[in-house]
N, C-alpha and C positions, 0 to 999 in steps of 0.2 A: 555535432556528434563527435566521440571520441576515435579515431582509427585503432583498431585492433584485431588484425586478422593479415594472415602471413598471408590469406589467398585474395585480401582485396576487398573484405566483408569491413562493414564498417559494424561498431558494436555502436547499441544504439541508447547509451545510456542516458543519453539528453532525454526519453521517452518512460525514464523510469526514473524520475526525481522527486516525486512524489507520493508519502506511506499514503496504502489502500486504507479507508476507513471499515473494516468488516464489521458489519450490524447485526442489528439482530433482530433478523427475520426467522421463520419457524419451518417446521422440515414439512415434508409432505405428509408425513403423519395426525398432522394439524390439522384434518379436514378441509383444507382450502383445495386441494388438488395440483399444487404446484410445486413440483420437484424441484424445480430452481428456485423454491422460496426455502432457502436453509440457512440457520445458523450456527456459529461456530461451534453454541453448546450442544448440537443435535445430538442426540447419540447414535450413532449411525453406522450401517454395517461396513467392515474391506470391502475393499472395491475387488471383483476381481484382475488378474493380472493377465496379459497374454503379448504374445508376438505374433503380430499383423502375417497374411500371408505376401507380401512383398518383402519379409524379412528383412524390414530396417526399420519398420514401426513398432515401439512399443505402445501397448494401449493398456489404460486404465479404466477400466467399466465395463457392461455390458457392453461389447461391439455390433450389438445391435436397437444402442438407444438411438432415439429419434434425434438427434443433434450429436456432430462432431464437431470436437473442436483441437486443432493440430497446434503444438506449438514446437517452435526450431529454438532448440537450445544448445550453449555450449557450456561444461562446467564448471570453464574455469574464466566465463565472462562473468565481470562485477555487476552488470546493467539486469544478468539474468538471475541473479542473485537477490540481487534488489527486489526484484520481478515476486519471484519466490517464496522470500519471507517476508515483506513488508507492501506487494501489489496484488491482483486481484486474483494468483496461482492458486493460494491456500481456499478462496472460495470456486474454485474450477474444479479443486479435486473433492471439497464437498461435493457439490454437484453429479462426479463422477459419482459418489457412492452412493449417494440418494436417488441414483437409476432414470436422472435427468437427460444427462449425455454421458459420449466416449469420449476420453480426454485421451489423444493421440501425440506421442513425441519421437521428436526426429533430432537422434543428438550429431550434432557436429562436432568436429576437433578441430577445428583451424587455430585454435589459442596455441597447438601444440602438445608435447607429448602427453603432457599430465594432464589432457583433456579426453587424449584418446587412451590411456589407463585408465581413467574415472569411468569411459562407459564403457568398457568392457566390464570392468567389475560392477557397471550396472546391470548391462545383459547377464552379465551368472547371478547378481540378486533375483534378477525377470526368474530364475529356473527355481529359487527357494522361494516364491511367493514372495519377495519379500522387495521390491522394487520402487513402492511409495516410501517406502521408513527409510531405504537407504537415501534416496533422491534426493529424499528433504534433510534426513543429515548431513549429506557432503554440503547442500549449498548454505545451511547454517552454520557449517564449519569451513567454508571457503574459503574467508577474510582472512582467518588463522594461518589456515594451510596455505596460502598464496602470499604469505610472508616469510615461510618458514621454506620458500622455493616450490610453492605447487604440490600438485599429486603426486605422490609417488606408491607404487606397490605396498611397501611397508608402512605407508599413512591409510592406504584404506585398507588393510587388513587392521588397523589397529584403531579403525573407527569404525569398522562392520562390527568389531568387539558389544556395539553401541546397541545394536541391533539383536532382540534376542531370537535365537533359531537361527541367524545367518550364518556365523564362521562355521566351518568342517571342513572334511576332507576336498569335498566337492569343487564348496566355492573358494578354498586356498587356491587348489591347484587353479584351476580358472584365473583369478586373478593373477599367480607367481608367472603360469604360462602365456600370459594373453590369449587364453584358450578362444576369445573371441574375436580377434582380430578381422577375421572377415567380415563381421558385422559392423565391428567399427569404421572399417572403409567405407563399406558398402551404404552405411547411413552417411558419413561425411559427404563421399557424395551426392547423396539424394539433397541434401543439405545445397551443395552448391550448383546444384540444376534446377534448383528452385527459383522461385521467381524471388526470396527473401533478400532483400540488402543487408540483413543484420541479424542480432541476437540481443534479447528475445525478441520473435512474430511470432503472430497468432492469426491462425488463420480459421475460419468459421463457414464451415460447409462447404470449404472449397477456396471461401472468398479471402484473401488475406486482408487483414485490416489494414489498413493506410494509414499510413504516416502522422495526419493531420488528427487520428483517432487517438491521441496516446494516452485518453482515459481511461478506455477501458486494459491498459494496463495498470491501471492506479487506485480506478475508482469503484469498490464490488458493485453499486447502485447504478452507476452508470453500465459496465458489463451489465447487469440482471434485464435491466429494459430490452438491450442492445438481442440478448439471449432470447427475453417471452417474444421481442416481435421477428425473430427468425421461427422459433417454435408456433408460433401462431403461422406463419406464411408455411410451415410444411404440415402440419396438422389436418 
């Protein structure tokens, strides 16, 4: 594993070397009855968006679907990047929208400052609805920005541009002031009282997956089984 983290976290990008194959399986609308059975082409409704009441979770979906799944990210690690665009993330948040599960995130900042700028201006996305299009833009535009010196204020104001309905008055200010700052502590730490050694984990009803599982960050088909026999034992 790669060391990267000022507080001792090790990033776990040895767990993310390999692109997710995302197939193509069919949405719940298919008559099969399985929410977790969705394809990329699904056309499928926003998920909705909200803030946990522990206020350091943001969740993606229904918060009351029968499966969560948490994942600890930071947004300026490469391994949760990887994760993101090319591992089994993009088929989690189908999931989230096809009303299978809650897709729950707890961002940490230990990479440093432009970790903890990115989710603050994620939490002011959290308030325009608009939380998943940012999410997935920044870590598609990480590689860029993590060359050009990281996050900065003026990089994601000028990649929420990206986003339509995000920029105003609202989410300026929020981002220019770190209007959210308490939040971003306050997740960082939840982040390092966790039992997580690294970025990205995923943890699944509770249970964090281990180590020796790092397919299902990689692999959608492997995650899907992993997914119906958790939903089958709470069913």
């Amino acid at each position: 594993m790669q060391v990267g983290s000022r507080r001792g976290f090790l990033v776990a990008a040895a767990a993310i070397t390999t692109a997710a194959t995302v197939g193509g399986c069919r949405s719940r609308d298919d008559g099969r009855g399985d929410p977790l059975d969705v394809s990329a082409s699904a056309n499928l409704p926003v998920a909705p968006e909200s803030l946990a009441s522990d206020g350091t979770t943001i969740v993606l979906g229904d918060p009351g679907a029968p499966l969560a799944v948490r994942l600890y990210e930071d947004m300026s690690c490469p391994a949760c990047a990887e994760f993101e665009t090319e591992g089994t993330a993009p088929y989690l948040k189908r999931a989230a929208r096809n009303g299978a599960l809650q897709l729950q995130f707890t961002l940490g900042s230990f990479l440093g400052p432009g970790s903890e700028l990115a989710a603050n201006a994620l939490r002011a996305a959290l308030d325009q609805q608009k939380f998943a299009e940012y999410h997935d833009l920044l870590y598609r535009e990480q590689s860029r920005v993590r060359k050009s010196g990281g996050f900065t204020r003026d990089r994601l104001l000028g990649l929420a541009i990206m986003i339509p309905g995000l920029r105003g008055p609202e989410f300026d200010e929020a981002v220019l002031e770190t209007k959210h700052r308490d939040f971003v502590e306050a997740a960082d730490e939840a982040l390092r009282a966790s039992p997580v050694p690294g970025t990205p984990a995923m943890a699944i009803d509770g249970a964090l997956v281990p180590s020796d599982r790092s397919e299902l960050y990689t692999d959608r088909s492997s995650l899907y089984r992993h997914l119906r026999r958790k939903a089958r034992a709470v069913a």
